[in-house]
PAKOL-386652 format. One line per 3 residues: number of its first residue (from 1); their letters; for each residue x, y, z of N, C-alpha, C, O, CB. Coordinates in Angstrom, 1 decimal, padded with zeros to 4 digits. Glycine has a CB too. Layout:
NUM	a	X Y Z X Y Z X Y Z X Y Z X Y Z  ... .
END
This chain:
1	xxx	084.0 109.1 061.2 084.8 109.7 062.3 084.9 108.7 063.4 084.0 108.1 063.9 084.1 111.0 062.8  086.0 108.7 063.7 086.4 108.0 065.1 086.5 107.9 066.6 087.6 108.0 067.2 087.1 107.9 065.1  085.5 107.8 067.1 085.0 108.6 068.4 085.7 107.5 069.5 085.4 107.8 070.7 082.9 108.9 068.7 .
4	xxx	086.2 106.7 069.5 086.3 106.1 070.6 087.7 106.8 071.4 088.0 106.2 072.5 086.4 104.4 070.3  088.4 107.9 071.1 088.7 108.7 072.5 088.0 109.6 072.9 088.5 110.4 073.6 089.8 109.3 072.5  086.6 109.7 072.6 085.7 110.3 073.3 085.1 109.6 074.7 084.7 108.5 074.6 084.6 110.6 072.3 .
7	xxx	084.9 110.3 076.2 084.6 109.9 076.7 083.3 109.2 077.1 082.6 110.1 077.4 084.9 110.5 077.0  082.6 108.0 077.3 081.2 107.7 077.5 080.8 108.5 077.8 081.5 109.5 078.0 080.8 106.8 078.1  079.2 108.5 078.1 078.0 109.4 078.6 078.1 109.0 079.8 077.4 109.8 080.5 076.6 109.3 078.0 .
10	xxx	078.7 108.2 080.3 078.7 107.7 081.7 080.2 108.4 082.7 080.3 109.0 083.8 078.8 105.8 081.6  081.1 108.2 081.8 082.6 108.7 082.4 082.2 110.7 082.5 082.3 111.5 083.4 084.3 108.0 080.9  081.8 110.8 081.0 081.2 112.4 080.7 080.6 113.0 081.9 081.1 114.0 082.5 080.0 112.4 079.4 .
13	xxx	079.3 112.5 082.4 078.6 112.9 083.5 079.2 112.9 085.0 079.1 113.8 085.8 077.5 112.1 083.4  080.0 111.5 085.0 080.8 111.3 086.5 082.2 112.6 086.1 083.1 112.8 086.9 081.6 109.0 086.9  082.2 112.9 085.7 083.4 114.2 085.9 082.4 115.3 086.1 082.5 116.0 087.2 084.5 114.7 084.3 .
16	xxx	081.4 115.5 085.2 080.5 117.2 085.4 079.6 116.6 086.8 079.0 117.6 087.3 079.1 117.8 083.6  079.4 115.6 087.5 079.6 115.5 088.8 080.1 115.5 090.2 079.6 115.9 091.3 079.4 115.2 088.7  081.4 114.8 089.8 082.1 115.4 090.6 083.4 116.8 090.6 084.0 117.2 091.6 082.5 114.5 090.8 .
19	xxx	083.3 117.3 089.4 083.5 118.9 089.5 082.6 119.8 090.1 083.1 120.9 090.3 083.6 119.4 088.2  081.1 119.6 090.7 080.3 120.3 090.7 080.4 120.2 092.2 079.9 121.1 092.9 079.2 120.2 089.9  081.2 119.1 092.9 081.0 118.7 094.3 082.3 119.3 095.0 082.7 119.2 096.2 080.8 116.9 094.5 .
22	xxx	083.2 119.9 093.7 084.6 120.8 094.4 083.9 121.9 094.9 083.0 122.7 094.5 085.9 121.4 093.2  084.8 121.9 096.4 084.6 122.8 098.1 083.6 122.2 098.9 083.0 122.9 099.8 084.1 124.4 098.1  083.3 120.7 098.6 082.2 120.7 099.5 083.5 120.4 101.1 084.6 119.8 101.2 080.7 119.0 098.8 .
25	xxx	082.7 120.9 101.7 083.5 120.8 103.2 083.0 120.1 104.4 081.8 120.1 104.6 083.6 122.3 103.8  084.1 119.5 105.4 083.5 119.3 106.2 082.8 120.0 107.3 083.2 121.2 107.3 084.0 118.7 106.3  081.8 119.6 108.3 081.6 120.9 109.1 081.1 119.8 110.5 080.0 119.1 110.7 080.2 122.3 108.1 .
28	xxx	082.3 119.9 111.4 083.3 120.9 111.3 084.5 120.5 110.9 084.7 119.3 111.0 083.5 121.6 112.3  085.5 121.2 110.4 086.7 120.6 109.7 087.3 119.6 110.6 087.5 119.9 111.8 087.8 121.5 109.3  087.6 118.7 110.3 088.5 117.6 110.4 087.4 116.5 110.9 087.7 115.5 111.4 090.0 117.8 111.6 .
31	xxx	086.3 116.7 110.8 084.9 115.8 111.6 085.5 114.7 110.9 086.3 114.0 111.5 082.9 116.2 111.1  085.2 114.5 109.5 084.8 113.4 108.4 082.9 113.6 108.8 082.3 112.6 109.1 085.7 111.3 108.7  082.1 115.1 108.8 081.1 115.0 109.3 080.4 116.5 108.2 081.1 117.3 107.6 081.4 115.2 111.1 .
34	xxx	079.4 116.4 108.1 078.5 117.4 107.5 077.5 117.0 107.1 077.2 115.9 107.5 078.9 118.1 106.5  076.6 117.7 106.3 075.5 117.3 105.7 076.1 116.2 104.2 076.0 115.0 104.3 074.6 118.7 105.4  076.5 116.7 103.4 077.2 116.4 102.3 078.0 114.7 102.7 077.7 113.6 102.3 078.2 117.7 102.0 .
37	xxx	078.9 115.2 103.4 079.5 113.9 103.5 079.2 113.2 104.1 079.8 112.1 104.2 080.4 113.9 103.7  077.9 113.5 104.9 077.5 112.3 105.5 076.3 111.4 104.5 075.9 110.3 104.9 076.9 112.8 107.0  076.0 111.8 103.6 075.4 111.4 102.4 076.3 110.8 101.4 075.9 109.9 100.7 074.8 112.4 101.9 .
40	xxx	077.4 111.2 101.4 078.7 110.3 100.6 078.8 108.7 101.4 078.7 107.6 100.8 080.5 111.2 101.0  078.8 108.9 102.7 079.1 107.7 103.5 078.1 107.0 103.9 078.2 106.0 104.6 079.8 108.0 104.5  076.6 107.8 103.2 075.7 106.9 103.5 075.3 105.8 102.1 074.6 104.8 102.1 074.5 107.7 104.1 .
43	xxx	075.9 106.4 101.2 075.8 106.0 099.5 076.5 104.6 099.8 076.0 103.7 099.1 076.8 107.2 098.2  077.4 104.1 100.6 078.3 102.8 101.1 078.1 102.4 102.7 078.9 102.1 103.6 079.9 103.2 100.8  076.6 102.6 102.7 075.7 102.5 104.1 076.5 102.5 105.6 076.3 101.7 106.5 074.7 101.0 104.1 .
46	xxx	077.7 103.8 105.6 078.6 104.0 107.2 077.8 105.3 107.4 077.1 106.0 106.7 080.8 104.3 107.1  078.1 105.3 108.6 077.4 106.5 109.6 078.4 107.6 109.2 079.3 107.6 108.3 077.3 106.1 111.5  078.0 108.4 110.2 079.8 109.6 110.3 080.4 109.7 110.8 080.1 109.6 112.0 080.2 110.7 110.4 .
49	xxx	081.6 110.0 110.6 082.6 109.9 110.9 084.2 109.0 110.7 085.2 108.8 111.2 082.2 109.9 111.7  083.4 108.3 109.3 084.6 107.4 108.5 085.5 108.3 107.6 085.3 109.4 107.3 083.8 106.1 107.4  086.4 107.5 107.2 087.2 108.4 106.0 086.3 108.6 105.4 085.2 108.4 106.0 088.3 107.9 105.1 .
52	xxx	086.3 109.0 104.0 085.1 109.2 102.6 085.6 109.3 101.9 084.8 109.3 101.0 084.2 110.2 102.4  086.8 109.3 101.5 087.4 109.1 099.9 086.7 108.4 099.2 086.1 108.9 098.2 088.6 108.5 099.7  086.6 106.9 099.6 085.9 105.8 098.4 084.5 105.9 098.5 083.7 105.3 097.7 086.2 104.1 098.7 .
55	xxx	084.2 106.7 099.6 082.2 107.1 099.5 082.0 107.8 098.4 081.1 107.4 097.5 081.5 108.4 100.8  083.1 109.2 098.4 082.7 110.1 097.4 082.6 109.5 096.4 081.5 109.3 095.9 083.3 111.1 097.1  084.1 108.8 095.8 083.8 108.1 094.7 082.5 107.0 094.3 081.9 107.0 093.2 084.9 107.6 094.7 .
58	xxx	082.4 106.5 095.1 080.9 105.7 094.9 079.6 106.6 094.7 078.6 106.2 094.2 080.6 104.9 096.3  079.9 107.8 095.3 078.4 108.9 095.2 078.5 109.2 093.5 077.7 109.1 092.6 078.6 110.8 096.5  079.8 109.6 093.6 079.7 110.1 092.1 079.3 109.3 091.2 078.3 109.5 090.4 081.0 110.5 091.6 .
61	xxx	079.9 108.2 091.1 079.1 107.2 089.9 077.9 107.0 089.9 077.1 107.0 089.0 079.4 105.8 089.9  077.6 106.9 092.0 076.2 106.5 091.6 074.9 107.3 090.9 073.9 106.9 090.4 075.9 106.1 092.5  075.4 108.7 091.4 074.7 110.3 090.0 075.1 110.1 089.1 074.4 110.3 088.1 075.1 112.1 090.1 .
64	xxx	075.9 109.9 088.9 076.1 109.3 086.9 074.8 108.3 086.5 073.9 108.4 085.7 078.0 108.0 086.7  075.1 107.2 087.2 074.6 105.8 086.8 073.1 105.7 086.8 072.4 105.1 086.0 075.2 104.6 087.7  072.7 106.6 088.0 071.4 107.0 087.9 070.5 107.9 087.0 069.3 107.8 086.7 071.2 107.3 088.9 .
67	xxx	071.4 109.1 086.7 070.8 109.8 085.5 070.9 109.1 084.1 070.3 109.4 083.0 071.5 111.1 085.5  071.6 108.0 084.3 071.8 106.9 082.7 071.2 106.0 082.5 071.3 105.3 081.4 072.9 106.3 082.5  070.0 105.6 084.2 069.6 104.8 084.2 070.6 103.6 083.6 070.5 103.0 082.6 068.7 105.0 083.8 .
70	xxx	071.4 103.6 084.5 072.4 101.9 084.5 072.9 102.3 086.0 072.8 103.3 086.7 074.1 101.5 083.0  073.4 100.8 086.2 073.5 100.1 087.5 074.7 100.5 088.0 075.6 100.5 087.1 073.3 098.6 087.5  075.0 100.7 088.9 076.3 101.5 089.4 077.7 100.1 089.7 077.8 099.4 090.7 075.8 102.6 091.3 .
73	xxx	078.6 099.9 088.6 079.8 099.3 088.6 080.6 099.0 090.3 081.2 098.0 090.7 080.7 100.2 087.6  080.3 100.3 091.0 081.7 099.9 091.5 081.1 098.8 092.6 080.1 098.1 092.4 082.7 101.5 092.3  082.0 098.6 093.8 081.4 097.9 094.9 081.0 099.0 095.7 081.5 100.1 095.8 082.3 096.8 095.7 .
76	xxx	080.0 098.6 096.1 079.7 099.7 097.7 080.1 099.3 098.9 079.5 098.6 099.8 078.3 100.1 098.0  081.7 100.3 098.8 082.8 100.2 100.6 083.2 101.3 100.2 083.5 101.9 099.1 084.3 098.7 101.1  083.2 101.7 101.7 084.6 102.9 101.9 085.4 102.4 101.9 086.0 103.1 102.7 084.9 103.7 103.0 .
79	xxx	086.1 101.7 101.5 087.2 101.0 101.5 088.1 100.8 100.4 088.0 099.7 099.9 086.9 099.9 101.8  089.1 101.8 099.9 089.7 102.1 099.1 090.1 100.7 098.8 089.4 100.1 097.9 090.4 103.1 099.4  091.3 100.1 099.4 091.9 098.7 099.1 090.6 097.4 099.1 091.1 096.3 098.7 093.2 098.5 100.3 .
82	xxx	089.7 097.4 099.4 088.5 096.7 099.0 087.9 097.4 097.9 087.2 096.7 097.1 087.7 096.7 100.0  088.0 098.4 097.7 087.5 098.5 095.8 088.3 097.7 095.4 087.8 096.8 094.8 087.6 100.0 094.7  089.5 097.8 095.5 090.4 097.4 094.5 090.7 095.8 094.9 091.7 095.4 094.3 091.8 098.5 094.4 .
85	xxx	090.1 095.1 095.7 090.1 093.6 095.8 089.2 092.9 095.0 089.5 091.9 094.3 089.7 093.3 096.9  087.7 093.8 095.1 086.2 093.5 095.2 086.1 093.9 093.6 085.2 093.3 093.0 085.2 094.6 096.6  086.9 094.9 092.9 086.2 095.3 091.5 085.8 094.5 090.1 086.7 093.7 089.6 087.0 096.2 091.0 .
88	xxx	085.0 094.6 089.7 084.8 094.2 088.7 084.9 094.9 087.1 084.6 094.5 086.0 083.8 094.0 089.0  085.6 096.2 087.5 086.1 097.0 086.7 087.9 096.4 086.3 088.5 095.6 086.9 086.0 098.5 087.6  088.3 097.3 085.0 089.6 096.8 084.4 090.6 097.9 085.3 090.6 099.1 085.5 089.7 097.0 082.5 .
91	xxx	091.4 096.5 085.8 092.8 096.6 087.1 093.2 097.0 085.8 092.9 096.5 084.7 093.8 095.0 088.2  094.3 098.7 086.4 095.5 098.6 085.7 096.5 099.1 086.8 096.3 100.2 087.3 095.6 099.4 084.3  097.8 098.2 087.2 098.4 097.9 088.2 099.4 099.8 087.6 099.4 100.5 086.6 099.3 096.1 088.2 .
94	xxx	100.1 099.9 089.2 101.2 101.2 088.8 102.1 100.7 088.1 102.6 101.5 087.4 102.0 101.9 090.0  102.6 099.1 088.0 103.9 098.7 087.5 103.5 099.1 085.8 104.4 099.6 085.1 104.3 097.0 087.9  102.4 098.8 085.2 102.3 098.9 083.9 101.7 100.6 083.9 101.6 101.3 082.9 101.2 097.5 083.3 .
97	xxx	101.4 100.9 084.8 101.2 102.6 084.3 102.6 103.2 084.4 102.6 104.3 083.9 100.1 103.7 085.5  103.7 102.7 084.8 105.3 103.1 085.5 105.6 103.2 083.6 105.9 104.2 082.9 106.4 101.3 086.9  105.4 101.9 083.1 105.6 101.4 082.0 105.0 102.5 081.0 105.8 103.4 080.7 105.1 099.9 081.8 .
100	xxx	104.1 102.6 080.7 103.3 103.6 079.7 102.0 104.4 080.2 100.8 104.0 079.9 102.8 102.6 078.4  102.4 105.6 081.1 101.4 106.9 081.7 100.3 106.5 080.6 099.3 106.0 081.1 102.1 108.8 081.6  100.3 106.7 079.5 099.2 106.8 078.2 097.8 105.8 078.6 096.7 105.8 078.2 099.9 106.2 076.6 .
103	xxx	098.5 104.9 079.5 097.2 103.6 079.7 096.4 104.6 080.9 095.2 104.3 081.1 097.8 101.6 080.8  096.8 105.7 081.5 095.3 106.6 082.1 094.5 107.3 081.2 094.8 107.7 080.1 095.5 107.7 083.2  093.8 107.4 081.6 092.6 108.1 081.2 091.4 108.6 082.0 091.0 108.1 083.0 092.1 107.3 080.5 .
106	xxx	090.9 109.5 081.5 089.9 110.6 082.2 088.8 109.3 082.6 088.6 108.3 081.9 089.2 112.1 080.9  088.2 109.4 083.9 087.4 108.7 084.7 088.0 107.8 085.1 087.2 106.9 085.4 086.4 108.4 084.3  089.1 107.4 085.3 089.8 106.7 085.9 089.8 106.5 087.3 090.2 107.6 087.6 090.8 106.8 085.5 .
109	xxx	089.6 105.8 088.8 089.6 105.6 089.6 091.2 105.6 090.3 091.7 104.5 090.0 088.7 104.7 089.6  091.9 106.2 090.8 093.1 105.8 091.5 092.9 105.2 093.0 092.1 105.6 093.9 094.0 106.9 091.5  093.8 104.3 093.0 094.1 103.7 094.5 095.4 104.0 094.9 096.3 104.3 094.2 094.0 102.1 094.6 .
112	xxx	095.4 104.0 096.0 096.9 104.4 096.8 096.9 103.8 098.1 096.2 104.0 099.1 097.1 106.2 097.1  097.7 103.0 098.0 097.9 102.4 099.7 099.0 103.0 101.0 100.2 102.9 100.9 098.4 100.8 099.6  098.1 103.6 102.1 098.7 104.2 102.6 099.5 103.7 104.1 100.2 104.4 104.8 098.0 105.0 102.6 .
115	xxx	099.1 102.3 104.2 099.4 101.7 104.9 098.9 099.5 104.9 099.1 098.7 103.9 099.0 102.8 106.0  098.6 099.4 105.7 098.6 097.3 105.7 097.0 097.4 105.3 096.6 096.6 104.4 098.8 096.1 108.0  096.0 098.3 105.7 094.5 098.6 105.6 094.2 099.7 105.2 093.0 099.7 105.0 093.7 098.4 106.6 .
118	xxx	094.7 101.0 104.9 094.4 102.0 104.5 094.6 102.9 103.7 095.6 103.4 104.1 094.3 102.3 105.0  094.2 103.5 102.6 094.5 104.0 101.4 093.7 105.7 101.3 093.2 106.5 102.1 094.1 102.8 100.2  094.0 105.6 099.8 093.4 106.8 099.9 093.0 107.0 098.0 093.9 106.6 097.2 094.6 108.1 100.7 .
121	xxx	091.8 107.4 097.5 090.8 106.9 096.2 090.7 108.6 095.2 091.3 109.6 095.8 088.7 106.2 097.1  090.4 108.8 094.4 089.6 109.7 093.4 089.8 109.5 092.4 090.6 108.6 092.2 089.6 110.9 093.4  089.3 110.3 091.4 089.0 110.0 090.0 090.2 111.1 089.4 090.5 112.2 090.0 087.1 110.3 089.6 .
124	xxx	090.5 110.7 088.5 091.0 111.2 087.5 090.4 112.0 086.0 089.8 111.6 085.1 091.5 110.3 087.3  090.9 113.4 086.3 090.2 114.3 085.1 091.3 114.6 084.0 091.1 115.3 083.0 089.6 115.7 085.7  092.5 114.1 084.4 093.5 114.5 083.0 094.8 114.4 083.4 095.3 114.8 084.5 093.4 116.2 082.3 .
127	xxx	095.4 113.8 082.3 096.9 114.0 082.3 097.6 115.2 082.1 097.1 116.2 081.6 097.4 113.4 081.4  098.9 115.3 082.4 099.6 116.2 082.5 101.4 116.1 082.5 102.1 116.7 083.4 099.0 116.6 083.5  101.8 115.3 081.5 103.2 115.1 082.1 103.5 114.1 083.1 103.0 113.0 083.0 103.7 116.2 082.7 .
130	xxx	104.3 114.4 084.1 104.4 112.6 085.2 103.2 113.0 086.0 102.9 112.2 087.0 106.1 112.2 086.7  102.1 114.3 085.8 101.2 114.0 087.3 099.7 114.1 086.2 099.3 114.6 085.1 101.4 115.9 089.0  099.2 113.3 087.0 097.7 113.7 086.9 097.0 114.4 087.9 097.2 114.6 089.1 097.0 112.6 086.7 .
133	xxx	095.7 114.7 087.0 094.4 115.8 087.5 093.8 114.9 088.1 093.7 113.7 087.7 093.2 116.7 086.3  093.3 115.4 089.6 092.3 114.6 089.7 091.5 115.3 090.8 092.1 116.3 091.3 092.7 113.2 089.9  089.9 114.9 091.3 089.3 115.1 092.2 088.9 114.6 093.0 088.0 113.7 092.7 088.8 115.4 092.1 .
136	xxx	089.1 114.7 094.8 089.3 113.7 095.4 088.6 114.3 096.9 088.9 115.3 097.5 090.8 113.1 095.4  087.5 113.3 097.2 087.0 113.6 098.7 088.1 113.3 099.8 089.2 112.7 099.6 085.6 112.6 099.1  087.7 114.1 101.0 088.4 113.9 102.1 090.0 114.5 101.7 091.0 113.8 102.2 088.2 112.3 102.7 .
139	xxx	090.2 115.2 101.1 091.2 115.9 100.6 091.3 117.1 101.2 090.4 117.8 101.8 091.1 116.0 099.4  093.2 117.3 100.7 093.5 118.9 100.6 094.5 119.3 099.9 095.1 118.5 099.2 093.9 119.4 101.8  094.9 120.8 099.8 095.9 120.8 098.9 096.9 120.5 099.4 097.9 120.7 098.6 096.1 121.7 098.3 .
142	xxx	097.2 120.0 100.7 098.2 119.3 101.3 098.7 117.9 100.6 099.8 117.7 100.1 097.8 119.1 102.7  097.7 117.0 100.4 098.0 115.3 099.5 097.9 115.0 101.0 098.6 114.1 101.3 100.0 114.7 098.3  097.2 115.7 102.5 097.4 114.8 103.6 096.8 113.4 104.0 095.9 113.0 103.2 097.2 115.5 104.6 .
145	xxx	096.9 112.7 104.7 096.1 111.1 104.7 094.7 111.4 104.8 093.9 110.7 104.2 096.3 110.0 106.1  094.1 112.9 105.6 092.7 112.7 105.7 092.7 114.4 105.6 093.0 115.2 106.5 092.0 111.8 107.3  092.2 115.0 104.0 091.8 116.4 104.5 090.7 116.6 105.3 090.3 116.2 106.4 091.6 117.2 103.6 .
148	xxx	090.1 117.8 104.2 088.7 117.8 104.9 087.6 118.7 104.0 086.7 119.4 104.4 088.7 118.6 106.5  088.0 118.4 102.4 086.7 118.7 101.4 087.0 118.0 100.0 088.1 117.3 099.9 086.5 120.5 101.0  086.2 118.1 099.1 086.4 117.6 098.1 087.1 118.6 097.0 086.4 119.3 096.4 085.2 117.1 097.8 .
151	xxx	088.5 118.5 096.9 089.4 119.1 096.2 090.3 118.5 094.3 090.6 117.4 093.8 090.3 119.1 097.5  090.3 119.6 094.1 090.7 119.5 092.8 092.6 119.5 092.6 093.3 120.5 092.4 089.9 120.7 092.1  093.1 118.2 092.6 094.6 118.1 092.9 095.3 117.7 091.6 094.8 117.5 090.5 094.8 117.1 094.1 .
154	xxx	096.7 117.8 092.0 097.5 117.1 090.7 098.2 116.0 091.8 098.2 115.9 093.0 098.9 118.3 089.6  098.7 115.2 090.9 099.5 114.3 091.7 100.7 113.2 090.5 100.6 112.8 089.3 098.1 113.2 092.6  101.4 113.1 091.4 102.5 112.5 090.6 102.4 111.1 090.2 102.3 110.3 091.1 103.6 112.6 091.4 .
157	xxx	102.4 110.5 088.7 101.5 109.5 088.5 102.7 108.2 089.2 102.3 107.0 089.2 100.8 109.5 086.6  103.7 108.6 089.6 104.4 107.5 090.5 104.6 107.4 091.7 105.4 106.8 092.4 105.4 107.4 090.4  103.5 108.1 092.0 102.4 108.5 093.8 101.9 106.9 093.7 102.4 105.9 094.3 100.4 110.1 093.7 .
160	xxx	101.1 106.9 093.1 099.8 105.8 092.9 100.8 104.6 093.0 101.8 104.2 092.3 098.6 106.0 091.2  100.1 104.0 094.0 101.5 102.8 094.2 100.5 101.4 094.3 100.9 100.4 094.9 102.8 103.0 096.2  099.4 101.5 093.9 098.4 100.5 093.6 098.3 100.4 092.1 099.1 099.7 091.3 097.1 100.7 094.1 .
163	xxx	097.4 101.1 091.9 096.9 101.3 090.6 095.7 102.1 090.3 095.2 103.0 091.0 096.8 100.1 090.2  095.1 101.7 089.1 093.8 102.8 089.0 093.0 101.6 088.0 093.4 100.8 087.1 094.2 104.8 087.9  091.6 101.8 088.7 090.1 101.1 087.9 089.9 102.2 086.5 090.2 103.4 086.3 088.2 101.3 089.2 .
166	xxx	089.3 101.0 085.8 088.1 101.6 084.6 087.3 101.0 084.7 087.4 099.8 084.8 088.3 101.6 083.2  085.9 101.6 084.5 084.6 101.4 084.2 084.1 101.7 083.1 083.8 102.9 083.3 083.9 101.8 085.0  084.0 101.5 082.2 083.3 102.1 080.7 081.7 102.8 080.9 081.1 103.3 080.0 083.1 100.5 079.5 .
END
């Protein structure tokens, strides 16, 4: 049998991790402040009150990587467009996702640049036609630049105007 579209034990765990972290909220809303998230933003050693998109994502792996005992891939920054400078994970640009959607895949990291320095990050739990699943700190069901919990969204996969990491 042919398992390699089965997800790793690593990608497997970073989804049943960060599904479990959907509604975490800020408190008080619009802080970028709580108990929770300020443990996201300390996982990429910032105080509170930073964005947290690329925190969460760094938290999540790094409960993956630690219950797998292996070393956590990504870089540690809040810094959405510095993951995606800094990675050592497989770049796949929007122009070749534009080309063939099929190159995503579940645990996938998206980048989005929202401006000259600032973006906006989460993981990917599934396709869907032109949008993907995904779950994303500092979110809302708005898609606004800065929500204020960790939400379970769809998004249009010709949103993503960077691209999206893999980590195996």
């Amino acid at each position: 049998m042919n398992n390699s579209h089965l997800p790793s034990p690593l990608i497997t765990s970073l989804l049943t991790i960060a599904r479990n972290e959907i509604g975490i909220k800020e408190i008080p809303s619009g802080s970028n402040r709580g108990p929770r998230v300020e443990e996201y933003l300390k996982s990429v050693h910032l105080g509170p009150g930073y964005a947290w998109c690329a925190a969460f994502v760094y938290w999540c792996y790094e409960k993956a990587c630690m219950g797998l005992n292996l070393a956590n891939p990504l870089p540690a920054t809040g810094s959405c467009l510095n993951h995606w400078n800094k990675t050592t994970g497989k770049r796949i640009t929007s122009g070749q996702v534009l080309q063939n959607p099929a190159l995503i895949k579940p645990g996938d990291i998206f980048i989005i640049r929202r401006n000259a320095w600032q973006g906006h990050t989460g993981i990917v739990t599934g396709i869907e036609g032109a949008y993907i699943k995904t779950i994303e700190g500092n979110a809302n069901s708005f898609h606004s630049a800065e929500g204020d919990g960790v939400a379970e969204l769809k998004r249009r996969i010709d949103s993503i105007n960077v691209g999206f990491i893999r980590y195996s």
